[in-house]
Kinemage of the C-alpha trace (Angstrom):
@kinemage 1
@onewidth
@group {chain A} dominant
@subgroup {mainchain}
@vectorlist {calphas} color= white
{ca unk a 1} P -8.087 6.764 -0.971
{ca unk a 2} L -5.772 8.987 1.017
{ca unk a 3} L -4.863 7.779 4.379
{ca unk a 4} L -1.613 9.883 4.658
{ca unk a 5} L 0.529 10.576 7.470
{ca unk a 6} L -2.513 8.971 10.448
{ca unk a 7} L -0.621 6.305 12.153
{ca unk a 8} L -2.126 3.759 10.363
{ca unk a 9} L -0.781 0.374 11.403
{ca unk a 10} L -2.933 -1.902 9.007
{ca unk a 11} L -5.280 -1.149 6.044
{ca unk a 12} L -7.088 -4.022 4.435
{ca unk a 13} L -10.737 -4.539 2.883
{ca unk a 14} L -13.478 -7.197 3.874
{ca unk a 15} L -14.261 -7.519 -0.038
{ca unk a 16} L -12.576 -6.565 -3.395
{ca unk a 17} L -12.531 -2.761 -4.193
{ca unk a 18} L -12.447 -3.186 -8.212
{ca unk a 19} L -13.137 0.559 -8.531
{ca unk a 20} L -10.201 1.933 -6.120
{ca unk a 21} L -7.518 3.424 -8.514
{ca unk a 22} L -5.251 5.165 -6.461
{ca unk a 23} L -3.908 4.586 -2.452
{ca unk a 24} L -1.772 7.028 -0.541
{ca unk a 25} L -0.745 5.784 2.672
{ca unk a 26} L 2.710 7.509 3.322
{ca unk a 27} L 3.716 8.631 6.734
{ca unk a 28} L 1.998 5.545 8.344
{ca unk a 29} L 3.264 2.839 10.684
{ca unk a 30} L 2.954 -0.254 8.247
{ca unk a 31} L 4.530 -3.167 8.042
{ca unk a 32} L 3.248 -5.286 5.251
{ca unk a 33} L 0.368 -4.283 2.624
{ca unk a 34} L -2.222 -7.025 1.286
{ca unk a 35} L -2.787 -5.967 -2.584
{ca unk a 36} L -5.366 -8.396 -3.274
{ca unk a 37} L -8.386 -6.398 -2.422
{ca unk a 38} L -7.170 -3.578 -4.730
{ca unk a 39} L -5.732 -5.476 -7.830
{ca unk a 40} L -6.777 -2.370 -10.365
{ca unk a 41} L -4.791 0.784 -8.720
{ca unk a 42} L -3.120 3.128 -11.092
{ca unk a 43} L -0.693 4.730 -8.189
{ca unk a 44} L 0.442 3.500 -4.863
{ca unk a 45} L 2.472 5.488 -2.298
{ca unk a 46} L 3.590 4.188 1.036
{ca unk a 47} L 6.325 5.968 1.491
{ca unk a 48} L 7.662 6.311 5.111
{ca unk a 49} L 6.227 3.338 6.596
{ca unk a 50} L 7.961 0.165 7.375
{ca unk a 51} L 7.053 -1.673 4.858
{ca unk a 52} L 8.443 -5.402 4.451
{ca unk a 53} L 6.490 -7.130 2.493
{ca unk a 54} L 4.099 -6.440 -0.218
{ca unk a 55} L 1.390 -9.765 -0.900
{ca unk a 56} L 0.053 -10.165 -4.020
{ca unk a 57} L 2.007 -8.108 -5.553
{ca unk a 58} L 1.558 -10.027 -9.208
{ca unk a 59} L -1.642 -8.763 -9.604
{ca unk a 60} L -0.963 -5.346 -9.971
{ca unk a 61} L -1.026 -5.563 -13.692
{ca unk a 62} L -1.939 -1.856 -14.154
{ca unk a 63} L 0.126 -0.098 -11.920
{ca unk a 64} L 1.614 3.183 -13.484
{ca unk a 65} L 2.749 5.156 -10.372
{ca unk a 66} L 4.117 3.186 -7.156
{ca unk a 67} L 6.841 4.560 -4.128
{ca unk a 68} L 7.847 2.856 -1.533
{ca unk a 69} L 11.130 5.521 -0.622
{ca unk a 70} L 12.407 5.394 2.991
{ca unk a 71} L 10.879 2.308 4.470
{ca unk a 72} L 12.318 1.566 8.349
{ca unk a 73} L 11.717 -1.081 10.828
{ca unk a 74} L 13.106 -4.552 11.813
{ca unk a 75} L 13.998 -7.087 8.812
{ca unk a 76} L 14.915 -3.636 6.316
């Protein structure tokens, strides 16, 4: 999934997404990012957002890639 640089403020599923192995989502407007709906990525990127918190982060137990480089915004 590639949702770079589209003013994305949120990005969540309804349902598990066992299959997604790799999110870009830098160049957004986020502030927090809900892992439990993708719990088998490979690579994550949200670089440039304003990212604060991460949830669920423990069950990214195949993660091989991840950035999270410049991250602005209250609470940083």
């Amino acid at each position: 999934m590639d949702v770079d640089d589209n003013e994305v403020v949120e990005l969540k599923a309804t349902s598990a997404m066992a299959k997604l192995r790799i999110v870009r989502a830098s160049g957004n407007r986020l502030s927090g990012f809900d892992l439990g709906w993708c719990s088998n990525l490979r690579t994550l990127y949200l670089d440039n957002n304003g990212v604060g918190s991460l949830t669920e982060l423990d069950r990214l137990t195949k993660v091989e890639n991840m950035s999270l480089r410049n991250q602005t915004g209250p609470g940083l």
